[in-house]
VMD Tcl script that draws the C-alpha trace (Angstrom):
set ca {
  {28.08 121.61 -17.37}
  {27.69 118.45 -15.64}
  {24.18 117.22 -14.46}
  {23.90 115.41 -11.05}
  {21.81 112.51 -11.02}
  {19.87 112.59 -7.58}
  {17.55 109.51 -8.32}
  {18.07 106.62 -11.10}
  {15.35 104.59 -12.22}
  {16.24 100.82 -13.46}
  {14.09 98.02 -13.49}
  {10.90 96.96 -15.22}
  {8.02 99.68 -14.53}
  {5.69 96.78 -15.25}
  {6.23 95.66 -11.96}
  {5.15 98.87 -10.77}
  {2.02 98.83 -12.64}
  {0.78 95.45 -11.52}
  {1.57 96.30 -7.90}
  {-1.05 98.85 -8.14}
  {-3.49 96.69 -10.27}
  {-3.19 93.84 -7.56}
  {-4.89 96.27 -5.41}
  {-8.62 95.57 -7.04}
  {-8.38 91.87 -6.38}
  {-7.19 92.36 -2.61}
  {-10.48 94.75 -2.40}
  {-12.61 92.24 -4.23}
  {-11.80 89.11 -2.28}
  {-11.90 91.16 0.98}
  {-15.85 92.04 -0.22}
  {-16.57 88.43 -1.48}
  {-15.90 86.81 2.00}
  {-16.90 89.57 3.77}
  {-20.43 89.54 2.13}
  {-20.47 85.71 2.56}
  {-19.94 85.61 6.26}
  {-22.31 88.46 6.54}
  {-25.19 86.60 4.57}
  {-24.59 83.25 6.27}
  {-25.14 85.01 9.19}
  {-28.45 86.38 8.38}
  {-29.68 82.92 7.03}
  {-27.57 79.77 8.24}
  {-30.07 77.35 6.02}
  {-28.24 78.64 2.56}
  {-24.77 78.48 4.41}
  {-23.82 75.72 1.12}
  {-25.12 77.77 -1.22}
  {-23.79 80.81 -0.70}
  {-19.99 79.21 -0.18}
  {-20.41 77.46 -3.23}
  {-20.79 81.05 -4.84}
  {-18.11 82.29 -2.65}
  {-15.96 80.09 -4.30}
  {-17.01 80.95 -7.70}
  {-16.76 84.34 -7.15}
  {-13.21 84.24 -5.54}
  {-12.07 82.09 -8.34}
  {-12.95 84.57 -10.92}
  {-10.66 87.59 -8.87}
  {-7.75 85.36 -8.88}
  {-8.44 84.70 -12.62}
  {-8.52 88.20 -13.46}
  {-5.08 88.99 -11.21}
  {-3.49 86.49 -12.72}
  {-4.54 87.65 -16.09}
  {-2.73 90.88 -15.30}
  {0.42 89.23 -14.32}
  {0.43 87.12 -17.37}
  {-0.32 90.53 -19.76}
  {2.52 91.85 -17.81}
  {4.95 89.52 -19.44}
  {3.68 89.97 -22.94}
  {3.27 93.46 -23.19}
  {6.47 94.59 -21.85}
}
mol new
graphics top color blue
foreach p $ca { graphics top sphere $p radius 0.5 }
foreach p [lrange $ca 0 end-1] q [lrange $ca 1 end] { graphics top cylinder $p $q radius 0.2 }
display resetview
């Protein structure tokens, strides 16, 4: 008996999987500049400060994505 194949799967599934984990950091750097605007607007006078920690804080998402692409390599 003869099965029929309807759908075939190749590829790395890793790819996959960091698709969906590159979803966080999207959400997370849509929140950090969204709070930042929102706070400069409610007081202009720490406008430096708070994009300095905009900065920081956007720097450490794209850390942590990039960490998952790089663990993506090694553990496959």
């Amino acid at each position: 008996m003869d099965l029929i194949t309807l759908a075939e799967v190749s590829g790395n599934l890793s790819a996959i999987g960091y698709g969906l984990a590159a979803i966080g950091p999207g959400i997370g750097v849509g929140i950090v500049f969204g709070k930042a605007i929102e706070s400069t607007a409610r007081q202009p006078e720490l406008g430096g400060r708070i994009q300095t920690l905009m900065w920081i804080g956007f720097g450490v998402i794209e850390f942590l994505a990039l960490l998952g692409i790089v663990a993506g390599f090694l553990f496959r």
